[in-house]
C-alpha positions as a Markdown table, in Angstrom:
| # | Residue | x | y | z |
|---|---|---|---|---|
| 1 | Unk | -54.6 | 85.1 | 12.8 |
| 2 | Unk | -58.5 | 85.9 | 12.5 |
| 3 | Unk | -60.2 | 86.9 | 9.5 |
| 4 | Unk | -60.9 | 90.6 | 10.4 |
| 5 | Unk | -56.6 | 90.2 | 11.2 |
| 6 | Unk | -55.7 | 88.9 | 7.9 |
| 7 | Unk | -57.7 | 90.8 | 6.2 |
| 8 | Unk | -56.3 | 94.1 | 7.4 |
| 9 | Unk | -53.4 | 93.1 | 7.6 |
| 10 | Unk | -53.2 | 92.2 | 3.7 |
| 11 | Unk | -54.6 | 95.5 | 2.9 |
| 12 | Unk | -52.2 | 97.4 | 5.1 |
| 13 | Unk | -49.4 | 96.3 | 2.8 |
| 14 | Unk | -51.2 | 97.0 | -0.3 |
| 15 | Unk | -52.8 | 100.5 | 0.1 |
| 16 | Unk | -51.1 | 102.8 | -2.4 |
| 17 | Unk | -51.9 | 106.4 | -3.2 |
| 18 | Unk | -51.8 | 107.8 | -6.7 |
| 19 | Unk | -48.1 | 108.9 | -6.3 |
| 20 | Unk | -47.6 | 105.3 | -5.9 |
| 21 | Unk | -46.9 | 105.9 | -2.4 |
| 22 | Unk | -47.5 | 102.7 | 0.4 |
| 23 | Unk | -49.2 | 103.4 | 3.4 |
| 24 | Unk | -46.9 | 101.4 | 5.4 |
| 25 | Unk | -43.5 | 102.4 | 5.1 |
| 26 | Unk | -42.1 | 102.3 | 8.6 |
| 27 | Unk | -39.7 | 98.9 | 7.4 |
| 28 | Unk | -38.4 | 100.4 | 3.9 |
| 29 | Unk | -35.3 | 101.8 | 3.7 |
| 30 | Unk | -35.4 | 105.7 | 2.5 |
| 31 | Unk | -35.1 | 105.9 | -1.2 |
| 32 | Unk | -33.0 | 109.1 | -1.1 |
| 33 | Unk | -32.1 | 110.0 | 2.7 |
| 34 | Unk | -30.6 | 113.3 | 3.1 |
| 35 | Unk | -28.6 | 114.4 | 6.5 |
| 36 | Unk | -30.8 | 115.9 | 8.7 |
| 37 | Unk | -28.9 | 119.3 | 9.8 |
| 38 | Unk | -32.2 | 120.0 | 11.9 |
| 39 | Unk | -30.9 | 120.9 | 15.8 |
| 40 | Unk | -31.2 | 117.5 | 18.0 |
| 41 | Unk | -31.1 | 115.6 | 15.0 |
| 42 | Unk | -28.2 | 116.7 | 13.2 |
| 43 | Unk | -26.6 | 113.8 | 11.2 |
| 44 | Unk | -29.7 | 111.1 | 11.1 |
| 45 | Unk | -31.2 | 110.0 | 7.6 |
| 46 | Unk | -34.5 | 111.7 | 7.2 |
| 47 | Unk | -37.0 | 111.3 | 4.1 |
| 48 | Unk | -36.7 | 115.1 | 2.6 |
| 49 | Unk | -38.9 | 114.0 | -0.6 |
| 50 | Unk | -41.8 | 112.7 | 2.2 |
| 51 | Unk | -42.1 | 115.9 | 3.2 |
| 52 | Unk | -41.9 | 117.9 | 0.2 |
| 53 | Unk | -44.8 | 115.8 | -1.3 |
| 54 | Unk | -46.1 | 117.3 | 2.0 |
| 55 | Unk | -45.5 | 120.0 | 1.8 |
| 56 | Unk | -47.7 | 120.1 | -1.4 |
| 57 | Unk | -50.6 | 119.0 | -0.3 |
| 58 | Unk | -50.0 | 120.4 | 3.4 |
| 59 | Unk | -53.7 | 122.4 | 2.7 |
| 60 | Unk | -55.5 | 119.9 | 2.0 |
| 61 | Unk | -54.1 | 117.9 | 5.5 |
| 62 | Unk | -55.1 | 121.0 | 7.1 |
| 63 | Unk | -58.1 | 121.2 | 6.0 |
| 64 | Unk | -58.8 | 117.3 | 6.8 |
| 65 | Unk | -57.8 | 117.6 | 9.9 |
| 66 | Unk | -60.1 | 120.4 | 11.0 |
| 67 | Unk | -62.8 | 118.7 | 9.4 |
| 68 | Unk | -62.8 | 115.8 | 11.9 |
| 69 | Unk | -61.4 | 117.5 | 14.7 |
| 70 | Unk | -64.7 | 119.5 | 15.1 |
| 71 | Unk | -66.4 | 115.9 | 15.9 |
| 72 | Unk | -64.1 | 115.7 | 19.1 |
| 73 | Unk | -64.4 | 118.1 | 22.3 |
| 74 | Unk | -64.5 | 121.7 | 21.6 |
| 75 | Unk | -61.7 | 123.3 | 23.9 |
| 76 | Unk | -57.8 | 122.1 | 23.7 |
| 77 | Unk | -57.6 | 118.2 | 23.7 |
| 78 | Unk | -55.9 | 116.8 | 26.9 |
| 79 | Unk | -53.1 | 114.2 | 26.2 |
| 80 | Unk | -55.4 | 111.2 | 25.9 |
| 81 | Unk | -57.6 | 112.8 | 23.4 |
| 82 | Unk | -54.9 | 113.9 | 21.1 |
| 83 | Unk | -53.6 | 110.7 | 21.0 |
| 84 | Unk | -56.7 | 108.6 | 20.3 |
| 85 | Unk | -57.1 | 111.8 | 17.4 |
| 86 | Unk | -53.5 | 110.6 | 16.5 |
| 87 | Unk | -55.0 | 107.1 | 16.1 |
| 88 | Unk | -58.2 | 108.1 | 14.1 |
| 89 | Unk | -56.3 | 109.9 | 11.4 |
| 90 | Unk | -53.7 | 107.4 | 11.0 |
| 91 | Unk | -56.1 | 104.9 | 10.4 |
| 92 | Unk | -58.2 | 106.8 | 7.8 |
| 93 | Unk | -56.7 | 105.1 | 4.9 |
| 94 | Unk | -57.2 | 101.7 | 6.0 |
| 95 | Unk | -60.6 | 102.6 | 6.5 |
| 96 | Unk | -61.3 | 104.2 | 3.3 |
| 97 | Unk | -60.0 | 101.3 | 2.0 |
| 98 | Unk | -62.1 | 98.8 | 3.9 |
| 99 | Unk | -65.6 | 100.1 | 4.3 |
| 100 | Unk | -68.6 | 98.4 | 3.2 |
| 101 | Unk | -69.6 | 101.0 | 1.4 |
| 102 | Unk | -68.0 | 102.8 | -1.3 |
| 103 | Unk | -64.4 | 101.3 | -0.5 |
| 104 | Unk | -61.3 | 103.3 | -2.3 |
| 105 | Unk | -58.0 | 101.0 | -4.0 |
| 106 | Unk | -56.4 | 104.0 | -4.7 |
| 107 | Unk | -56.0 | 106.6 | -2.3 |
| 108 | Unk | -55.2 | 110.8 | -2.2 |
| 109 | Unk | -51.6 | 111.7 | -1.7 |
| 110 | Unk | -53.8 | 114.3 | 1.2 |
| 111 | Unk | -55.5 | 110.8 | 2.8 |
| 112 | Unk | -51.8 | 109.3 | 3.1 |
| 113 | Unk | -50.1 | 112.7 | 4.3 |
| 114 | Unk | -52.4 | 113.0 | 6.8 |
| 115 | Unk | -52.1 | 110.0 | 8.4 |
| 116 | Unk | -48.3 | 109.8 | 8.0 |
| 117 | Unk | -48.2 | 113.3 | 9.7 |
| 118 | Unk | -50.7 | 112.2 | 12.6 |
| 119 | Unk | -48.4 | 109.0 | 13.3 |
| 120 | Unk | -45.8 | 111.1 | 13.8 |
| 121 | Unk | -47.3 | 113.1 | 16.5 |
| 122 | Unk | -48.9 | 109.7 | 18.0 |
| 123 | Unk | -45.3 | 108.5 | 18.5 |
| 124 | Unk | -43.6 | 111.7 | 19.7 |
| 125 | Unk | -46.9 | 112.2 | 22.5 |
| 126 | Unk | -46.9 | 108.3 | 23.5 |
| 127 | Unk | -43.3 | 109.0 | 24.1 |
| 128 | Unk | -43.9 | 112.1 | 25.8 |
| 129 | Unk | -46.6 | 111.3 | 28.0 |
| 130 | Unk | -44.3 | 108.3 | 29.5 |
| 131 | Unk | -41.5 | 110.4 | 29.9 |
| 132 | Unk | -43.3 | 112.9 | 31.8 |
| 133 | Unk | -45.8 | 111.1 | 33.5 |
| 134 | Unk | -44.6 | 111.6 | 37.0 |
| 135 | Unk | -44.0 | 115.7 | 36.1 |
| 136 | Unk | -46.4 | 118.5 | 34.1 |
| 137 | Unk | -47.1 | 117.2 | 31.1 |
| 138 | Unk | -46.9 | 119.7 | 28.2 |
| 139 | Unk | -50.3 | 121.1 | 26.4 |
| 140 | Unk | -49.4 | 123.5 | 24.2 |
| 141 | Unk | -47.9 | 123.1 | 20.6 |
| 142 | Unk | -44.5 | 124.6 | 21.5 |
| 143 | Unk | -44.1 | 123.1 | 24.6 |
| 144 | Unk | -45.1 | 119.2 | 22.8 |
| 145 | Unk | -42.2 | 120.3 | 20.3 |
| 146 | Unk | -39.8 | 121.1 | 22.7 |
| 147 | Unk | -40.4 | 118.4 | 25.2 |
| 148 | Unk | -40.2 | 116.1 | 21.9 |
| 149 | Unk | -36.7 | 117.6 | 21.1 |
| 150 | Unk | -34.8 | 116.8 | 23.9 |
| 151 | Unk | -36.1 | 119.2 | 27.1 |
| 152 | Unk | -37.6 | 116.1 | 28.6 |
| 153 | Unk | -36.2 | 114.0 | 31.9 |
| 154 | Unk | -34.8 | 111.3 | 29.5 |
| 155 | Unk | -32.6 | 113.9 | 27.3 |
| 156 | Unk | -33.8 | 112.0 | 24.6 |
| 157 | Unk | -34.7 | 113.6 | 21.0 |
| 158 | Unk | -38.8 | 111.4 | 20.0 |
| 159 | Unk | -38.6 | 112.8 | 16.5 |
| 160 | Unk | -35.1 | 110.6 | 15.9 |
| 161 | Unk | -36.3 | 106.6 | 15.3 |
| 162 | Unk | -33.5 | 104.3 | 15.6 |
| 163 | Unk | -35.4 | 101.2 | 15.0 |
| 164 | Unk | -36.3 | 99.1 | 12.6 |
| 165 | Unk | -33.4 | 98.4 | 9.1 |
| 166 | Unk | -31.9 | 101.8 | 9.6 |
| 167 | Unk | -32.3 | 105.1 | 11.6 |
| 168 | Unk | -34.0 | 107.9 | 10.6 |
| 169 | Unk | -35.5 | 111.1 | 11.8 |
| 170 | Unk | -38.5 | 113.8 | 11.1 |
| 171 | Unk | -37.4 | 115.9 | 8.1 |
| 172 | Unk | -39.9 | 118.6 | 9.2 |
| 173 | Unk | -39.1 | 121.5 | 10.4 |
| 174 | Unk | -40.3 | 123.1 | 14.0 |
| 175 | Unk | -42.7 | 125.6 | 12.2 |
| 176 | Unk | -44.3 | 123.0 | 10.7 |
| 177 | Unk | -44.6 | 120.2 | 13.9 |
| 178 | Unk | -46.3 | 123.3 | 15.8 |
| 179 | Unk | -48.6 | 124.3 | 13.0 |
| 180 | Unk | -49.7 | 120.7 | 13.1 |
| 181 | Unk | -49.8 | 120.4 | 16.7 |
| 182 | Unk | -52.2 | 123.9 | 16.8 |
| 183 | Unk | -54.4 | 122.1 | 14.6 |
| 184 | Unk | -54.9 | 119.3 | 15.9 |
| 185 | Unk | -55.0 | 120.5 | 19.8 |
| 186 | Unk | -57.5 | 123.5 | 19.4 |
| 187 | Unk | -60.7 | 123.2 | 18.0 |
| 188 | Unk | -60.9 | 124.9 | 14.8 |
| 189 | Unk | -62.8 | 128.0 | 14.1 |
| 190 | Unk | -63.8 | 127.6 | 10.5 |
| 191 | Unk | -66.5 | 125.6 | 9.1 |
| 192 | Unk | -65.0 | 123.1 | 6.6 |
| 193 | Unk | -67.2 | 122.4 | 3.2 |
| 194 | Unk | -66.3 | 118.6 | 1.9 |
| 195 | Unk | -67.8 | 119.8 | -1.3 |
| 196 | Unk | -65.3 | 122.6 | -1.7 |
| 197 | Unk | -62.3 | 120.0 | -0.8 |
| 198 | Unk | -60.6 | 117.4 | -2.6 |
| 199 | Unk | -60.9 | 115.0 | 0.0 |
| 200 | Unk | -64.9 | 115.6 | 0.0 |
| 201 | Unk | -66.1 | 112.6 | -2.6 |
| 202 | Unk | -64.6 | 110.3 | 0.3 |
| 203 | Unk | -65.7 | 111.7 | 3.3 |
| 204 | Unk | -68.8 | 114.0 | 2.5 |
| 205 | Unk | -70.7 | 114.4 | 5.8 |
| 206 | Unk | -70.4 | 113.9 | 9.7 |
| 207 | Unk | -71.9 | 110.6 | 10.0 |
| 208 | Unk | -68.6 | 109.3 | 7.6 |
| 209 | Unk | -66.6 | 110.9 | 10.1 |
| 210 | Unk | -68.5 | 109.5 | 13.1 |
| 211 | Unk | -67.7 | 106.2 | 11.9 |
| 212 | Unk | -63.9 | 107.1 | 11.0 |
| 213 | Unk | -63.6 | 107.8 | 14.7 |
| 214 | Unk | -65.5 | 104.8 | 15.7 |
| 215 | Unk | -62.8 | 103.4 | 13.7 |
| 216 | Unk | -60.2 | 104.7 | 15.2 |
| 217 | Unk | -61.1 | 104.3 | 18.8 |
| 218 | Unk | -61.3 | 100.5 | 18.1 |
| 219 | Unk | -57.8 | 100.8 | 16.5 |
| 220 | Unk | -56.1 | 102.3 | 19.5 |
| 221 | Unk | -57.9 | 99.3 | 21.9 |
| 222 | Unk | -56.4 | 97.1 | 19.3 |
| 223 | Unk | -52.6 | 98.8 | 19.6 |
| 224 | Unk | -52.8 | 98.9 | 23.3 |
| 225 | Unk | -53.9 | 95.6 | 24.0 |
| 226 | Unk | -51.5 | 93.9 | 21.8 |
| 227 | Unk | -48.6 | 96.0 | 23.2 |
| 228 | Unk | -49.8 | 94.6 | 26.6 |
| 229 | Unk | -49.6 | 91.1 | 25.1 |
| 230 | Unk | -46.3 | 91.4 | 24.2 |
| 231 | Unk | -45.4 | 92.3 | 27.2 |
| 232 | Unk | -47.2 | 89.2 | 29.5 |
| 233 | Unk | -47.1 | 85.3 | 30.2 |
| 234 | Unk | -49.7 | 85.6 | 32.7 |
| 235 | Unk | -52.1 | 82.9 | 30.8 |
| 236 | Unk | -54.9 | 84.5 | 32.3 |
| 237 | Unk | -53.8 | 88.0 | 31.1 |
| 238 | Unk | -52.9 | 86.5 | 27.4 |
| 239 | Unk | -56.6 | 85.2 | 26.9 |
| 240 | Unk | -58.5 | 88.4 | 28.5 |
| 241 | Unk | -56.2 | 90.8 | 26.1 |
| 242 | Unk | -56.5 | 88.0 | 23.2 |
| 243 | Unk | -60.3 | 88.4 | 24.1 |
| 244 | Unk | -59.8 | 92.0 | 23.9 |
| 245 | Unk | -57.7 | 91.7 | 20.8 |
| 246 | Unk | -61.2 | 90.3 | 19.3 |
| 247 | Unk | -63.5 | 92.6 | 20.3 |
| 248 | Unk | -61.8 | 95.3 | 18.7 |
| 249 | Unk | -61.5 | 94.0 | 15.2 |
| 250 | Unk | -65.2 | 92.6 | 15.6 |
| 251 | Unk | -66.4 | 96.6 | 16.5 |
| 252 | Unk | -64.0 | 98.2 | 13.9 |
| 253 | Unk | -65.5 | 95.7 | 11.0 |
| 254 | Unk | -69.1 | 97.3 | 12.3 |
| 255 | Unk | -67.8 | 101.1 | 12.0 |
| 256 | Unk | -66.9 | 100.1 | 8.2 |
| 257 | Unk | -70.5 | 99.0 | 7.7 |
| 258 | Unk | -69.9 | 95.1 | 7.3 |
């Protein structure tokens, strides 16, 4: 493993917010899983406390969100867009955590929401898009959520995980997946003032954003190419994506200023 590998890596597992909350939680078991009664995932564990914390900070998200999805195309993102936006938000909290400048050891509960919430939509579109590759793909917020719930050629429900130590499922609700969606697919209308919002002390201007996104692009180039080594024995095909592999950790350590 490199050094820019470790290195994330290590802080990956030790991000926390002030709740106490990790950032990656995709391999613990629920604390408290209730029986989701939601319709296509009726009777899989979901994490109803994850999404009544939020639920209380679902503003602040909101408000996040718009303020870095005005630094991507105005217009409604096509499917490759909202996934690299996917990519940029869920990383936000390692990169708060790792940049040069200014670096935070405790994060917001609104910097952790957001990021769980935008992973959630990454895995339901990555899902989608394959599914429906060969068909229409879906562009609107309804249409993602009900594509995502089961009206797709596979018949299969994206917001139920059954991997990992034990299944679960998306405790929220559709009204809430399609607010989320409308955010993040149109561009937003209102100006958003970091020094009015509770996440503005960490990310006060456009050029932070800027290099959040830089960030984030280089994250996705990482996922991708080390999906596609998992997938080869091509020697040839290992060392260009290990090669790849490289390049990305090397450009996202220049986005956090080292």
């Amino acid at each position: 493993m490199s050094y820019y590998a470790e290195r994330q890596y290590i802080v990956s597992k030790t991000i926390r917010d002030t709740q106490g909350r990790p950032f990656d939680s995709r391999n613990n078991p629920i604390a408290n899983p209730f029986i989701n009664r939601l319709p296509g995932r009726e009777g899989v564990p979901t994490d109803m406390e994850a999404f009544q914390e939020f639920l209380g900070n679902k503003d602040d998200v909101h408000s996040l969100t718009k303020y870095i999805r005005r630094q991507f195309p105005k217009g409604q993102l096509l499917p490759p867009e909202l996934e690299t936006f996917c990519y940029v938000l869920h990383g936000l909290p390692l990169y708060l955590a790792l940049r040069a400048r200014n670096p935070i050891a405790i994060l917001q509960p609104v910097h952790l929401d957001t990021a769980r919430a935008a992973n959630g939509v990454r895995i339901v579109a990555n899902h989608i898009w394959e599914v429906e590759k060969k068909g229409k793909i879906p562009h609107t917020a309804h249409r993602i959520y009900e594509v995502a719930n089961g009206d797709n050629k596979a018949g299969k429900n994206f917001f139920v995980d059954n991997q990992g130590k034990d299944p679960r499922s998306c405790p929220a609700p559709k009204t809430n997946i399609e607010e989320m969606l409308e955010i993040m697919l149109a561009y937003p209308r209102d100006t958003i003032d970091p020094s009015k919002e509770v996440w503005g002390r960490e990310i006060p201007n456009v050029e932070e954003v800027r290099r959040i996104i830089q960030y984030g692009h280089q994250h996705q180039a990482l996922v991708r190419a080390a999906s596609d080594l998992r997938e080869t024995t091509d020697p040839k095909k290992i060392l260009e994506l290990n090669t790849q592999i490289g390049t990305a950790y090397k450009k996202m350590d220049h986005a956090l200023g080292r």
